[in-house]
C-alpha positions as CSV (number, residue, x, y, z in Angstrom):
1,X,218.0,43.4,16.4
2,X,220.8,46.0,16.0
3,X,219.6,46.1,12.2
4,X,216.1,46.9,13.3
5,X,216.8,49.5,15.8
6,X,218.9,51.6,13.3
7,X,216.9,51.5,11.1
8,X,213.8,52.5,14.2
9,X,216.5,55.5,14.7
10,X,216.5,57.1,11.3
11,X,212.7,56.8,10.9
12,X,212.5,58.7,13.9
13,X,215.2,61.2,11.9
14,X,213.0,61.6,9.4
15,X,209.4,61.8,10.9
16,X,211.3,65.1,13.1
17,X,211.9,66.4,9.2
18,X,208.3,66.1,8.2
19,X,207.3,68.1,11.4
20,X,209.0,70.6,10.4
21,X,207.3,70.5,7.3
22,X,207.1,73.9,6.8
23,X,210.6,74.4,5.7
24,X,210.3,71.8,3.2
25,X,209.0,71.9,-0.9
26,X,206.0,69.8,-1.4
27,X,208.4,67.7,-3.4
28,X,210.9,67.7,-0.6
29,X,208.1,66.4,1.9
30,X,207.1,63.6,-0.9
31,X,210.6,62.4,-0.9
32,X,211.4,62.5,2.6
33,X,207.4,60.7,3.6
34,X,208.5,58.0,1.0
35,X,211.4,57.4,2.4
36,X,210.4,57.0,6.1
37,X,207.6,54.7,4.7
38,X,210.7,52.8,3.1
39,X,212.7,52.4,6.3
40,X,209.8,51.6,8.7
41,X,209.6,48.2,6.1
42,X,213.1,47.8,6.6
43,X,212.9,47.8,10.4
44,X,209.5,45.8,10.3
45,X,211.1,43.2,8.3
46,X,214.5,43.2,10.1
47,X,212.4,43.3,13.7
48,X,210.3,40.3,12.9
49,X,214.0,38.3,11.2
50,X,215.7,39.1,14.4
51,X,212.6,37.2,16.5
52,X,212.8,34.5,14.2
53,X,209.1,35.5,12.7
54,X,207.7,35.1,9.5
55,X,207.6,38.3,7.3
56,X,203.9,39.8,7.8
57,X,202.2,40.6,4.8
């Protein structure tokens, strides 16, 4: 659960960067968008491990 909620934190990290998205390249944004898509799975898949869930498709 500790997995999943680090990984909650730095999505929230990185959502605050894209709404400040005026300071960033387009290819900045791309990278940084990708990325939070990246750790939201992370924390989805380590949420639903810690409950004892099976992955979601």
């Amino acid at each position: 659960m500790l997995e999943a909620a680090a990984l909650l934190e730095r999505a929230y990290r990185l959502a605050h960067v894209l709404q400040g998205e005026g300071l960033l390249e387009i290819g900045s944004r791309q990278f940084v968008a990708d990325e939070l898509v990246e750790v939201l799975d992370e924390a989805r898949v380590a949420f639903f491990a810690a409950c004892d869930l099976p992955k979601p498709l």
